[in-house]
PDB file as gemmi writes it, atoms N, CA and C in Angstrom:
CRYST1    1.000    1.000    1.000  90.00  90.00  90.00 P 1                      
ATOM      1  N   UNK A   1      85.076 120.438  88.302  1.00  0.00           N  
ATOM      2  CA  UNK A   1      84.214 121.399  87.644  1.00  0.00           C  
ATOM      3  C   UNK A   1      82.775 120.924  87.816  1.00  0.00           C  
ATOM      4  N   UNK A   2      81.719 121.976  88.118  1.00  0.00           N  
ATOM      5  CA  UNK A   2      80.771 121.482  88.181  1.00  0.00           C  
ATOM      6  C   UNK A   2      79.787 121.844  87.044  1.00  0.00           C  
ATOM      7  N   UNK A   3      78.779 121.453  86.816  1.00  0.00           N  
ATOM      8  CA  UNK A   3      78.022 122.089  85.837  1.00  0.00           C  
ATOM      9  C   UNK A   3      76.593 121.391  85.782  1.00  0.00           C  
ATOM     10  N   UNK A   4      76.051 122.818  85.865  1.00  0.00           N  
ATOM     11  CA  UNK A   4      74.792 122.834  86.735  1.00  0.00           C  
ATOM     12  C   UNK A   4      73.913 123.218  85.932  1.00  0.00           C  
ATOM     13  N   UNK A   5      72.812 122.151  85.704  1.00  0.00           N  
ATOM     14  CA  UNK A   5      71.562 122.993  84.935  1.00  0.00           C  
ATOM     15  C   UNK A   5      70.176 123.421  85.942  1.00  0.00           C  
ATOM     16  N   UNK A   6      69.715 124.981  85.855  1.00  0.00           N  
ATOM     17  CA  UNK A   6      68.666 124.913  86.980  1.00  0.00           C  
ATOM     18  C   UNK A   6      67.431 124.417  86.370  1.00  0.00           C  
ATOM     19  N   UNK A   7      66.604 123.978  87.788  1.00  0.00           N  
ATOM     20  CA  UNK A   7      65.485 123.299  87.621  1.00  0.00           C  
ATOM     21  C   UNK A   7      64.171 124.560  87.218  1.00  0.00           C  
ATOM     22  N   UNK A   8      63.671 124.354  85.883  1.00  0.00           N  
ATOM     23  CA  UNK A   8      62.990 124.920  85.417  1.00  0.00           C  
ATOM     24  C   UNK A   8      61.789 124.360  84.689  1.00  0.00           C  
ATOM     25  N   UNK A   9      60.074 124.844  84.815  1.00  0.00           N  
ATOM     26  CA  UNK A   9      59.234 124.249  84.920  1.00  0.00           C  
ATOM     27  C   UNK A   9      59.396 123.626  82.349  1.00  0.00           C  
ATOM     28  N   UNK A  10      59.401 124.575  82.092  1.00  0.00           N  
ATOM     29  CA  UNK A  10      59.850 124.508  80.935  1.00  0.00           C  
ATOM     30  C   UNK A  10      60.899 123.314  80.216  1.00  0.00           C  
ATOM     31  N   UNK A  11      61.852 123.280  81.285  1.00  0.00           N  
ATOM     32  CA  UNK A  11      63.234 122.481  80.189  1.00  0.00           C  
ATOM     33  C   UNK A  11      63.071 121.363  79.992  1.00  0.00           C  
ATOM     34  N   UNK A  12      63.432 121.073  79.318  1.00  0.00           N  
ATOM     35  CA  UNK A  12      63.563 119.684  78.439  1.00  0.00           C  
ATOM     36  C   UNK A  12      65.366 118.933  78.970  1.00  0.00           C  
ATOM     37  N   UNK A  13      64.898 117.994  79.568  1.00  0.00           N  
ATOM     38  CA  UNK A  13      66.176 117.141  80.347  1.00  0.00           C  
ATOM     39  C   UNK A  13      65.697 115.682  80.087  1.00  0.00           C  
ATOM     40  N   UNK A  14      66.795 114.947  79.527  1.00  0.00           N  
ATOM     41  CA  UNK A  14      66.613 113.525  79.117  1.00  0.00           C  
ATOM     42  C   UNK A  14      67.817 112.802  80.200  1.00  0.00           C  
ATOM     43  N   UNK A  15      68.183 113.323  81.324  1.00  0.00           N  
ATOM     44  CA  UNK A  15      69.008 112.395  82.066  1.00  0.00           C  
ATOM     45  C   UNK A  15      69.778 110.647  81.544  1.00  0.00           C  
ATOM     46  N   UNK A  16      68.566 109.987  80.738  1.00  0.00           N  
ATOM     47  CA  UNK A  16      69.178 109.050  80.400  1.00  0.00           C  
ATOM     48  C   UNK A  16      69.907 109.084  79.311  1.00  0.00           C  
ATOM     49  N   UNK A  17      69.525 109.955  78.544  1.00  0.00           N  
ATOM     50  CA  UNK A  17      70.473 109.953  76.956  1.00  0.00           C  
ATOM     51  C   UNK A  17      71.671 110.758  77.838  1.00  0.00           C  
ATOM     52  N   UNK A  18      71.548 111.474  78.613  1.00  0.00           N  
ATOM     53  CA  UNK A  18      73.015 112.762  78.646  1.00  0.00           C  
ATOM     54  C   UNK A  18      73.929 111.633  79.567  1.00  0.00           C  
ATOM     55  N   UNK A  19      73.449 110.468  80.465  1.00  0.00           N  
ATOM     56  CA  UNK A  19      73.895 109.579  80.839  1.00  0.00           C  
ATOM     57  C   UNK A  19      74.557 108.258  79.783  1.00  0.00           C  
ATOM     58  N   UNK A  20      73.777 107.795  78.767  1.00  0.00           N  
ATOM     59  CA  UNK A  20      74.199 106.915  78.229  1.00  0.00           C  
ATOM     60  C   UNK A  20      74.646 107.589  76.650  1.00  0.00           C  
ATOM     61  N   UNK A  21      74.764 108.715  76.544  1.00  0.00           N  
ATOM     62  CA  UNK A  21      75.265 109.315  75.227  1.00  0.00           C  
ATOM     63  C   UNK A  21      76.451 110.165  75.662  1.00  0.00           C  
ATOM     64  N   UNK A  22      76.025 111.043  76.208  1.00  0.00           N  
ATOM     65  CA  UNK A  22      77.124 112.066  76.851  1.00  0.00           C  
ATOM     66  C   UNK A  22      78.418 111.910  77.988  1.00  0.00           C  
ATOM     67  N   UNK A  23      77.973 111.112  78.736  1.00  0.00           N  
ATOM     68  CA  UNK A  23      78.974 110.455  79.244  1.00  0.00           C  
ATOM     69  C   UNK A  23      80.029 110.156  78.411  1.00  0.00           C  
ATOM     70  N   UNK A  24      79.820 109.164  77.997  1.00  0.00           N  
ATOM     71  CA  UNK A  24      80.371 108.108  77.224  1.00  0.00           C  
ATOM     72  C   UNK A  24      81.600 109.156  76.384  1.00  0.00           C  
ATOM     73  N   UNK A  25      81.179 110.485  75.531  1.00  0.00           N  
ATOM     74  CA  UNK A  25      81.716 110.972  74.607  1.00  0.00           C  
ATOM     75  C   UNK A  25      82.654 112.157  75.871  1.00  0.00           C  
ATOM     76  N   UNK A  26      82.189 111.922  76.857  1.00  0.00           N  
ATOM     77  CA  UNK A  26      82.847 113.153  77.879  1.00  0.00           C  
ATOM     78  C   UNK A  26      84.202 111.919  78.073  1.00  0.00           C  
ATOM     79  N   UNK A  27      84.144 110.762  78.712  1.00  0.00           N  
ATOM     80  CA  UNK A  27      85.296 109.859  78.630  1.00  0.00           C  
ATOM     81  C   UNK A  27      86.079 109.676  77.510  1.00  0.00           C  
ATOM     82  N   UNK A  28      85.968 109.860  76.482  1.00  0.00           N  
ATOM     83  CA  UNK A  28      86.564 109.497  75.085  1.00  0.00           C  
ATOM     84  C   UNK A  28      87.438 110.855  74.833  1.00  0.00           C  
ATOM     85  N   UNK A  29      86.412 111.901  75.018  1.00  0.00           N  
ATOM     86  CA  UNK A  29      87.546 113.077  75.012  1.00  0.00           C  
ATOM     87  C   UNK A  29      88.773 113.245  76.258  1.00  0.00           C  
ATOM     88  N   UNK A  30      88.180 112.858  77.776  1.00  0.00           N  
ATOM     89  CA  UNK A  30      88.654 113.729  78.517  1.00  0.00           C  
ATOM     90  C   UNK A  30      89.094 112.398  79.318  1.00  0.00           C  
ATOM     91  N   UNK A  31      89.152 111.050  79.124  1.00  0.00           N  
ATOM     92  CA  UNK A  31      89.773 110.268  79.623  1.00  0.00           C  
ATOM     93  C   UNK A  31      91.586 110.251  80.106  1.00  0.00           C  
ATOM     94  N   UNK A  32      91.921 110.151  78.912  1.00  0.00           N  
ATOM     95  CA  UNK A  32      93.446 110.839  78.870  1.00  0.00           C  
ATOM     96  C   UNK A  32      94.158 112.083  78.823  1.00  0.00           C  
ATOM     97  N   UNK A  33      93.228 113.058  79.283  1.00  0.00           N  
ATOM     98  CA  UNK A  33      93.232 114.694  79.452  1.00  0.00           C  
ATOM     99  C   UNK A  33      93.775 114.729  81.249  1.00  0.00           C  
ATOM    100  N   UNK A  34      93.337 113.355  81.583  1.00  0.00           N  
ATOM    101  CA  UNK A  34      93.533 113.937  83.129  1.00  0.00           C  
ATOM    102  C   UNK A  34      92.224 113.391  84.024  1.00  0.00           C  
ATOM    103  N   UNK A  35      90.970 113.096  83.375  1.00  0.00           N  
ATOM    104  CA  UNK A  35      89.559 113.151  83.701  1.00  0.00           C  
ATOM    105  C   UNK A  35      89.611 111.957  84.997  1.00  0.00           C  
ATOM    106  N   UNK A  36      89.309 112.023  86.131  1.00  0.00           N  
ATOM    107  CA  UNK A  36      89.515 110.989  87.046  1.00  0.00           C  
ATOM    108  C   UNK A  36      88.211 110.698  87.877  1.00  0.00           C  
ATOM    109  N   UNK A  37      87.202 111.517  87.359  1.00  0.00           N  
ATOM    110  CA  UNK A  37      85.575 110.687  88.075  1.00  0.00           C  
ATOM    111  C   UNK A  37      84.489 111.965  87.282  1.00  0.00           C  
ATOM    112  N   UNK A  38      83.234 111.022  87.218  1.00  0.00           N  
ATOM    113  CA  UNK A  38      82.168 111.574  86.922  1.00  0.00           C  
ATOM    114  C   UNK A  38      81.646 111.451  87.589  1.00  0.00           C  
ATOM    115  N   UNK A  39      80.476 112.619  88.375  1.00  0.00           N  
ATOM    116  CA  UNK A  39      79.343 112.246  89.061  1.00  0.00           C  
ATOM    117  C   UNK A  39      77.775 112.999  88.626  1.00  0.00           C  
ATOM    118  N   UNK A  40      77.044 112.617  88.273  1.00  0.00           N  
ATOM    119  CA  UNK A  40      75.802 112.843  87.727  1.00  0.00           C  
ATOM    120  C   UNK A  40      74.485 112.956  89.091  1.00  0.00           C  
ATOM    121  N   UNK A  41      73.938 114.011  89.173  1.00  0.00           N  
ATOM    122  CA  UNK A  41      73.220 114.124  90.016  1.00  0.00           C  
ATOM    123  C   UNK A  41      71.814 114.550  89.982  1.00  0.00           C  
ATOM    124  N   UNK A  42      70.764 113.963  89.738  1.00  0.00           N  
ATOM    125  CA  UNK A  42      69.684 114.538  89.533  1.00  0.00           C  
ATOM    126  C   UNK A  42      69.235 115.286  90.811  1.00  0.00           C  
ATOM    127  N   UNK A  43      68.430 116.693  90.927  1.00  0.00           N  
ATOM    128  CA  UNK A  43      67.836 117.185  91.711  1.00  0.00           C  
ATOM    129  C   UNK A  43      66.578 116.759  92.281  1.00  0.00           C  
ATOM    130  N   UNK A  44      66.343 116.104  93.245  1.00  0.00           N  
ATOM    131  CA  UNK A  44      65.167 115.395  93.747  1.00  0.00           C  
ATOM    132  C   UNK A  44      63.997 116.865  94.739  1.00  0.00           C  
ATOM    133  N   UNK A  45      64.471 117.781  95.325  1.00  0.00           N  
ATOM    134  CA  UNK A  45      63.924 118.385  96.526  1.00  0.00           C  
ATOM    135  C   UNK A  45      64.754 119.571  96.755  1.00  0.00           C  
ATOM    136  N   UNK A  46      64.110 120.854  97.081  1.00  0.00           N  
ATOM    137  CA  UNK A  46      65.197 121.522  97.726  1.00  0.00           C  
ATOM    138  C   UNK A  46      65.724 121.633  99.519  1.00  0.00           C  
ATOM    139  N   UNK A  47      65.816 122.431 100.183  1.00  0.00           N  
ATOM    140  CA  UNK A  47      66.213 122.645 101.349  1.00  0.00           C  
ATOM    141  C   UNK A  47      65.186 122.802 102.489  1.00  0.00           C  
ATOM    142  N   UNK A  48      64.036 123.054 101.990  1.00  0.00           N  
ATOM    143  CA  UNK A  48      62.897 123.409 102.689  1.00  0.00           C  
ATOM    144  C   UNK A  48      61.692 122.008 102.513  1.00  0.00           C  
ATOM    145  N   UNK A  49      60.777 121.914 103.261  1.00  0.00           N  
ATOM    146  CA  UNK A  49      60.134 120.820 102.859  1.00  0.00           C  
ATOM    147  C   UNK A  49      58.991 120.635 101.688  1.00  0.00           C  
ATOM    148  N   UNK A  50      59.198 120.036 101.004  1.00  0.00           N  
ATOM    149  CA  UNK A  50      58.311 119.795  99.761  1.00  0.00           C  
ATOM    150  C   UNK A  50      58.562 121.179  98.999  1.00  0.00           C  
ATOM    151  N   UNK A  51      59.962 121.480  98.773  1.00  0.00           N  
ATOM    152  CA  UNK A  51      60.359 122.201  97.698  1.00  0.00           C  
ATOM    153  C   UNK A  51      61.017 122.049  96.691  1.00  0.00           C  
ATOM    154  N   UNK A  52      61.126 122.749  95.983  1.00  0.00           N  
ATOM    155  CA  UNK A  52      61.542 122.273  94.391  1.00  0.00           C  
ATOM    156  C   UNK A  52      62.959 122.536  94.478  1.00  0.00           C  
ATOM    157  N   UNK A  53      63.840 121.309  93.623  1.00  0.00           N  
ATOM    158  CA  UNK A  53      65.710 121.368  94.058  1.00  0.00           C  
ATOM    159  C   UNK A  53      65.852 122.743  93.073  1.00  0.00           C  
ATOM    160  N   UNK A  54      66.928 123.536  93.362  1.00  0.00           N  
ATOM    161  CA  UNK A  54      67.731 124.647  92.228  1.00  0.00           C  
ATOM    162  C   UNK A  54      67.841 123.943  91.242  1.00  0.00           C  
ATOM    163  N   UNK A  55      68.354 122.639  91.400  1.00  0.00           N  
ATOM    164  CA  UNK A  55      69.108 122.583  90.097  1.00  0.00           C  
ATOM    165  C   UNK A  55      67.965 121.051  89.220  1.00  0.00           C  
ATOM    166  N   UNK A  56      68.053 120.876  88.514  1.00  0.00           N  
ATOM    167  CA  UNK A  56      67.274 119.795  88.011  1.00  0.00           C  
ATOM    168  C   UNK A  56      68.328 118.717  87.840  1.00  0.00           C  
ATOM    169  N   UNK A  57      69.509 119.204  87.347  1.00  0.00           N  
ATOM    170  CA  UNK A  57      70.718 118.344  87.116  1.00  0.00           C  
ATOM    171  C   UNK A  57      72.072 119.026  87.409  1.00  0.00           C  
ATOM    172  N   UNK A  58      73.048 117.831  88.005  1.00  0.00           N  
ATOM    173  CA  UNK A  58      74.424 118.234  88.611  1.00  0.00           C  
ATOM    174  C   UNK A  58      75.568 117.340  87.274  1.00  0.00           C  
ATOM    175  N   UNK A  59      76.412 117.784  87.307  1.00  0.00           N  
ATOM    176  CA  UNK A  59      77.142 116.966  86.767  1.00  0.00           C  
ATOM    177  C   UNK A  59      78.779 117.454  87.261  1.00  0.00           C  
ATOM    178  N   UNK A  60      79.427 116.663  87.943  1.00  0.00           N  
ATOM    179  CA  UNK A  60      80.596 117.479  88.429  1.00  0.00           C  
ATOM    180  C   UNK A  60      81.876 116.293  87.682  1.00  0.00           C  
ATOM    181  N   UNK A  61      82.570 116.668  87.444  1.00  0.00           N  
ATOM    182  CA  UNK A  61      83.930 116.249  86.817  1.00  0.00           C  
ATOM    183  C   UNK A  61      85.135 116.380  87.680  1.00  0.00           C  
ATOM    184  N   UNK A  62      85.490 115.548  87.706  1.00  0.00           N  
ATOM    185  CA  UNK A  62      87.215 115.458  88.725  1.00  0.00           C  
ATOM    186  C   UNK A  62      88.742 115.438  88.114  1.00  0.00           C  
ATOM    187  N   UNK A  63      89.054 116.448  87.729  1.00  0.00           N  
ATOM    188  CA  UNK A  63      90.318 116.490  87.449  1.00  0.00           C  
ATOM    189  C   UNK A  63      91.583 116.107  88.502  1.00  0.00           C  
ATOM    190  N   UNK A  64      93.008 115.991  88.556  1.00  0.00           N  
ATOM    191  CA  UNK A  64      94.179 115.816  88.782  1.00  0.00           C  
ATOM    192  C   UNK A  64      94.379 117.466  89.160  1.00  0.00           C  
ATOM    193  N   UNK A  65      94.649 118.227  88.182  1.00  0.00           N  
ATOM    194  CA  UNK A  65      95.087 119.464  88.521  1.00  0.00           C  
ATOM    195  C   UNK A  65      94.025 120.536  87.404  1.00  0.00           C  
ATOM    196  N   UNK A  66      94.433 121.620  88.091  1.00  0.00           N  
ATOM    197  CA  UNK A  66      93.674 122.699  86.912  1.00  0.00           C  
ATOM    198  C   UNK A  66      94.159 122.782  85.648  1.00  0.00           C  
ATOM    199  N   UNK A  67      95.685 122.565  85.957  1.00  0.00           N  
ATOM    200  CA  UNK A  67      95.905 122.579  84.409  1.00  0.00           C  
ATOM    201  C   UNK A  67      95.320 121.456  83.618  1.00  0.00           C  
ATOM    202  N   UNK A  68      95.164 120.529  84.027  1.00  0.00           N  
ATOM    203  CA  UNK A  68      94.754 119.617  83.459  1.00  0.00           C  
ATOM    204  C   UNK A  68      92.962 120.018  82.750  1.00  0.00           C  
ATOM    205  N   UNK A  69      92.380 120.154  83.417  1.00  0.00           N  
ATOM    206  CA  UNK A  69      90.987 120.732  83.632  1.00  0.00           C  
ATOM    207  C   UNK A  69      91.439 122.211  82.366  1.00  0.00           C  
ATOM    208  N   UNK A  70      91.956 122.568  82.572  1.00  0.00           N  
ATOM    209  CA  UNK A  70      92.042 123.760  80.991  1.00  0.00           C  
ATOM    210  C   UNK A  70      92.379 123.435  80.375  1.00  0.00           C  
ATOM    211  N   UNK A  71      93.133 122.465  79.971  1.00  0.00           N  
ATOM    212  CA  UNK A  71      93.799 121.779  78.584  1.00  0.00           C  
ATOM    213  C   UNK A  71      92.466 121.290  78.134  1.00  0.00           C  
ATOM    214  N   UNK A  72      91.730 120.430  78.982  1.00  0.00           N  
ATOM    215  CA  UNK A  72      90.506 119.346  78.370  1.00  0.00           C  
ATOM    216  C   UNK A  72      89.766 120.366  78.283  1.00  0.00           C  
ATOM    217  N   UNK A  73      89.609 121.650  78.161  1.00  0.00           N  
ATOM    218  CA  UNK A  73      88.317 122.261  78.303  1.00  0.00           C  
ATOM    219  C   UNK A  73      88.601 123.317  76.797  1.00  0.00           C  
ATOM    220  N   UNK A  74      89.638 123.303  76.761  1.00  0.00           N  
ATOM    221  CA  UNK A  74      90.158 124.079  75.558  1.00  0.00           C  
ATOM    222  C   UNK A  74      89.753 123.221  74.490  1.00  0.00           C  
ATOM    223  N   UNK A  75      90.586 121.684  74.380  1.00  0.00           N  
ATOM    224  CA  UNK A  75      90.558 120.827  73.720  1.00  0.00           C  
ATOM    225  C   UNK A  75      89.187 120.221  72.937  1.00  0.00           C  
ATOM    226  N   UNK A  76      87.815 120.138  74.204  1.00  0.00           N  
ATOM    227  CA  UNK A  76      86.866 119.722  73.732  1.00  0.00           C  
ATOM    228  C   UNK A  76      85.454 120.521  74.329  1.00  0.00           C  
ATOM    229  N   UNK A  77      86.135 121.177  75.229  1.00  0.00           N  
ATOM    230  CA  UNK A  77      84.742 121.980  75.719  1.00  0.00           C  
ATOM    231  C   UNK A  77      83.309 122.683  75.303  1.00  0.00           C  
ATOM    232  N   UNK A  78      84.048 123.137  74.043  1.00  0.00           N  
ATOM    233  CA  UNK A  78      82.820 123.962  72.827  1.00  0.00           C  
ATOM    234  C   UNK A  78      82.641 122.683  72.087  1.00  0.00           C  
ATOM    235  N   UNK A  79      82.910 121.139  71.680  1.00  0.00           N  
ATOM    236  CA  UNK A  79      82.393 120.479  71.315  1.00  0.00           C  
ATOM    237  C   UNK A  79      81.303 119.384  72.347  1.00  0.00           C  
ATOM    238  N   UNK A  80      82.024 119.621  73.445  1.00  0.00           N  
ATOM    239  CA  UNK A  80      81.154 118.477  74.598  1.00  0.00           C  
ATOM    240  C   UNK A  80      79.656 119.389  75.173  1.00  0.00           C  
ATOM    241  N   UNK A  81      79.754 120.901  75.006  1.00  0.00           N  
ATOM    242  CA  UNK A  81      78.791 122.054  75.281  1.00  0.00           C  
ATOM    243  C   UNK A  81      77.770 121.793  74.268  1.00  0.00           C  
ATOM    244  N   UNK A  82      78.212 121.591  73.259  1.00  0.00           N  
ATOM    245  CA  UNK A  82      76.940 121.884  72.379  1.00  0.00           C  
ATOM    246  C   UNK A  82      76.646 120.227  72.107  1.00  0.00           C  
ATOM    247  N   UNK A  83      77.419 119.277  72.014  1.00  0.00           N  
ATOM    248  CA  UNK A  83      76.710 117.620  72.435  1.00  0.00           C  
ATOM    249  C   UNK A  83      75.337 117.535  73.692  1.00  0.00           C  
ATOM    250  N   UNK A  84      75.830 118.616  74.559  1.00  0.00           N  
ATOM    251  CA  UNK A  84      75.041 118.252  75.751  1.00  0.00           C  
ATOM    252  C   UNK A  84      73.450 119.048  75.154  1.00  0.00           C  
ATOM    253  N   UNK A  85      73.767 119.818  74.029  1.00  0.00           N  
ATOM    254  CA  UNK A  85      72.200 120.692  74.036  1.00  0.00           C  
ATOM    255  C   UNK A  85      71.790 119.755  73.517  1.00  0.00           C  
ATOM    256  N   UNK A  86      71.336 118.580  73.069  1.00  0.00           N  
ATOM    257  CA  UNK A  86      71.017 117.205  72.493  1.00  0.00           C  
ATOM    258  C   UNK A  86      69.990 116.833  73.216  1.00  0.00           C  
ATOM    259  N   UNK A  87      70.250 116.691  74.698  1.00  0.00           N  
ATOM    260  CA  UNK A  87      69.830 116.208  75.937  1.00  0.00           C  
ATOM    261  C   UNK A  87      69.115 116.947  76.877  1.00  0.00           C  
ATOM    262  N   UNK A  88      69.903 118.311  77.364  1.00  0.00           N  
ATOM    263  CA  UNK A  88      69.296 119.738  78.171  1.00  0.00           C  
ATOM    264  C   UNK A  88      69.349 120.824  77.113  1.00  0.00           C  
ATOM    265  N   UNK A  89      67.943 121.505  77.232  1.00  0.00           N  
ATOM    266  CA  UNK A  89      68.173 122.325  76.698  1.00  0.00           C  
ATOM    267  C   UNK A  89      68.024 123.822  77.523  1.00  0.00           C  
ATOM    268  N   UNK A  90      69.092 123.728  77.959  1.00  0.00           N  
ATOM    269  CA  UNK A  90      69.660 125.155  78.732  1.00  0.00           C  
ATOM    270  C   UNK A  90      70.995 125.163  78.694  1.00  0.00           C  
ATOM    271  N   UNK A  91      71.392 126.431  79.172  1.00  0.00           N  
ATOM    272  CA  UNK A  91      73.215 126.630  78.897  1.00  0.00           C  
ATOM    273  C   UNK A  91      73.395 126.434  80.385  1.00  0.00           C  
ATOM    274  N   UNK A  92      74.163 126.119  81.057  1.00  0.00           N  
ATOM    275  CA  UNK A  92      74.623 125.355  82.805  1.00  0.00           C  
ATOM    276  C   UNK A  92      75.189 126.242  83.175  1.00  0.00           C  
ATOM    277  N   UNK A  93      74.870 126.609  84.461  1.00  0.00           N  
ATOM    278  CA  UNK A  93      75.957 127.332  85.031  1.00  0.00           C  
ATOM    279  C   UNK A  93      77.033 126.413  85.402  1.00  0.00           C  
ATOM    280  N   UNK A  94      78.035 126.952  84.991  1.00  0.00           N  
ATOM    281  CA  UNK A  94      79.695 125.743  85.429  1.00  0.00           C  
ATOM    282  C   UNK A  94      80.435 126.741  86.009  1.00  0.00           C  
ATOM    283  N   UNK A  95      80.780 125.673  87.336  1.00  0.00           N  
ATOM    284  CA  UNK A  95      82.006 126.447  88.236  1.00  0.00           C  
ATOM    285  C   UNK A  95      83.052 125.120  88.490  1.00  0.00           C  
ATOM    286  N   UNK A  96      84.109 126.188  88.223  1.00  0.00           N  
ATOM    287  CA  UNK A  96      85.407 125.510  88.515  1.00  0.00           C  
ATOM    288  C   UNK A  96      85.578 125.760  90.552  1.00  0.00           C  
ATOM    289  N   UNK A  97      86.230 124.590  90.973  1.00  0.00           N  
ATOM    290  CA  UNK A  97      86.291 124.376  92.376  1.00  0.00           C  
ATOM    291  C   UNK A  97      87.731 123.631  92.620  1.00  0.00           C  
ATOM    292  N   UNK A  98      87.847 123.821  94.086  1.00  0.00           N  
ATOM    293  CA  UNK A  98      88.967 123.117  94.205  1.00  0.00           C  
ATOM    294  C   UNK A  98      88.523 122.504  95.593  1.00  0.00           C  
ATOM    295  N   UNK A  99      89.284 120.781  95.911  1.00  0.00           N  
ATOM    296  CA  UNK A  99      88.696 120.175  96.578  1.00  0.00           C  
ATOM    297  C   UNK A  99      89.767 120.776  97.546  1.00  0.00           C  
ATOM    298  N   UNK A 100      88.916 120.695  99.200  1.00  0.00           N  
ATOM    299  CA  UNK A 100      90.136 121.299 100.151  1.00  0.00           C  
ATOM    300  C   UNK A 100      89.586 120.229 101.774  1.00  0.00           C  
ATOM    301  N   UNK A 101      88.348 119.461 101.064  1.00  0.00           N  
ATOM    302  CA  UNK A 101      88.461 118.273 102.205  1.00  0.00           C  
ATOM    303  C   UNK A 101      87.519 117.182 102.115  1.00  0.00           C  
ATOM    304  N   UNK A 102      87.234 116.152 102.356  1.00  0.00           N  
ATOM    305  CA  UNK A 102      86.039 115.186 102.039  1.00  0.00           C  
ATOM    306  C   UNK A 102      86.378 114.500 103.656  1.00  0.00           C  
ATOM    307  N   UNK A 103      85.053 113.503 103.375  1.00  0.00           N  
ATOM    308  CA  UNK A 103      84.674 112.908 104.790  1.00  0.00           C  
ATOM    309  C   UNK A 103      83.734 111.917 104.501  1.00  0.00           C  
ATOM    310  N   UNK A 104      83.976 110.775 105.459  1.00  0.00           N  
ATOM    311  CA  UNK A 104      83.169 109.235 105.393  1.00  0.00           C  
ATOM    312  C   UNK A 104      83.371 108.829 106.562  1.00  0.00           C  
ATOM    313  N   UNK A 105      81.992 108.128 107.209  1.00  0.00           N  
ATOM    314  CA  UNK A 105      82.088 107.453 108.171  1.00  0.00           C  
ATOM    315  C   UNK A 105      82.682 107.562 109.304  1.00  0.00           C  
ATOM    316  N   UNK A 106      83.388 108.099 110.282  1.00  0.00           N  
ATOM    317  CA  UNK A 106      84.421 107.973 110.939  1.00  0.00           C  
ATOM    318  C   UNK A 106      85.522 108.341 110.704  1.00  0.00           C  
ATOM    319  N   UNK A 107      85.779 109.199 109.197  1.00  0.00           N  
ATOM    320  CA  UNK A 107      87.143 109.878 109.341  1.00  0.00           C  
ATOM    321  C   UNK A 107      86.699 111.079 108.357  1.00  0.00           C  
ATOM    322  N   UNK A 108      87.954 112.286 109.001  1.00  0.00           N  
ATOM    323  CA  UNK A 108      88.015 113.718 107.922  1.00  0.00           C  
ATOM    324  C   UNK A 108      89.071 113.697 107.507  1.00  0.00           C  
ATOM    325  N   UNK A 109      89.396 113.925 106.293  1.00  0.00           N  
ATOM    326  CA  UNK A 109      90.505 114.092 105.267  1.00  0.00           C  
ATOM    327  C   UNK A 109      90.874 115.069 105.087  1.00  0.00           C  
ATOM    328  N   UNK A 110      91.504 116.417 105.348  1.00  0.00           N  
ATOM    329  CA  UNK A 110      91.393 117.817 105.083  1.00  0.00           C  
ATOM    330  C   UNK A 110      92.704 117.660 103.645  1.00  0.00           C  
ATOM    331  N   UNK A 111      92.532 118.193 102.537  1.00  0.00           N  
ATOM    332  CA  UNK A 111      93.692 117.910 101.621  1.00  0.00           C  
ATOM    333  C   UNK A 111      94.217 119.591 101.852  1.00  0.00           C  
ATOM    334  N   UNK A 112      95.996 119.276 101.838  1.00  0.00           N  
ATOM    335  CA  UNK A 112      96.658 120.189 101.836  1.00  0.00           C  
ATOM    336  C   UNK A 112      96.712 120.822 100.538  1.00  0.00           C  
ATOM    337  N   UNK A 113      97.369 122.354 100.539  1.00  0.00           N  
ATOM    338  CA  UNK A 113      97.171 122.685  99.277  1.00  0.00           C  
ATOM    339  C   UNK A 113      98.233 122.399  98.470  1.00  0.00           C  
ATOM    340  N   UNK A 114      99.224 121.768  98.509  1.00  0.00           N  
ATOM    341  CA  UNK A 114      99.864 121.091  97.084  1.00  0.00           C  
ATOM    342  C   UNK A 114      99.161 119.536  97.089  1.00  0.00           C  
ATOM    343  N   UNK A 115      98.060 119.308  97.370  1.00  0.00           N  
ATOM    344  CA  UNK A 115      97.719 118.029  97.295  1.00  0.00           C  
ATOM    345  C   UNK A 115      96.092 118.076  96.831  1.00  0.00           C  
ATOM    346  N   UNK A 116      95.633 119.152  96.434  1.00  0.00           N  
ATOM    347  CA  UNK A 116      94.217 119.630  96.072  1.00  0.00           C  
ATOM    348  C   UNK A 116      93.848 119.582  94.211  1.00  0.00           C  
ATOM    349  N   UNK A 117      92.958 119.343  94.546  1.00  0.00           N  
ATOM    350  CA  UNK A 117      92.649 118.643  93.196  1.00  0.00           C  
ATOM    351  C   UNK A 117      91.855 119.666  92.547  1.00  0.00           C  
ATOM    352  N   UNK A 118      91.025 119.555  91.455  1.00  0.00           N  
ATOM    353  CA  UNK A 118      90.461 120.695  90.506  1.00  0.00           C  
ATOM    354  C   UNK A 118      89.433 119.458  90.092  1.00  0.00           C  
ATOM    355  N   UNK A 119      88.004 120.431  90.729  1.00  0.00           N  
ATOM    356  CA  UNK A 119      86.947 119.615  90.334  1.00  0.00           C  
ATOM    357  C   UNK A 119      85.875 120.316  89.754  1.00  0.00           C  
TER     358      UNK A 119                                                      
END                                                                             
């Protein structure tokens, strides 16, 4: 799952508290839900040169399966949503995804689809 706040001249984003506060309470809920990586991404640039990124902040979550990913989202989602207005104050666009290939160095991984994950 991803969840995306856009980069706006206005918002108020504390990256380090939503890092060292929010994190922390996203593992506690969603550790044993299934939760199998966090990745936090600040927006540095966009696509063009010396442009401004879409997003100001990324935050994508790695589930096991979807079901898994709806149980934890049922479970704590409207409490981990409104923890995060603490930190950003905007509502994220969040999209659910499914992984269908990754790549490093010298090799491609294409994942089959009973072997695809919910991120």
């Amino acid at each position: 799952m991803a969840v995306m706040y856009r980069n706006r001249r206005d918002a108020n984003c504390d990256l380090n508290a939503f890092i060292t506060k929010l994190i922390p309470l996203i593992r506690e809920c969603w550790d044993d839900m299934g939760l199998k990586g966090i990745r936090v991404l600040n927006g540095l640039a966009g696509g063009v040169v010396k442009s401004e990124p879409g997003f100001q902040a990324m935050i994508f979550l790695q589930f096991e399966t979807r079901e898994e990913l709806r149980q934890a989202v049922l479970a704590h989602g409207e409490r981990l949503l409104l923890a995060s207005t603490h930190h950003i104050d905007q509502t994220p666009v969040i999209q659910v995804s499914e992984l269908v290939a990754q790549s490093w160095p010298g090799q491609m991984v294409a994942i089959r689809p009973n072997e695809r994950r919910a991120s």
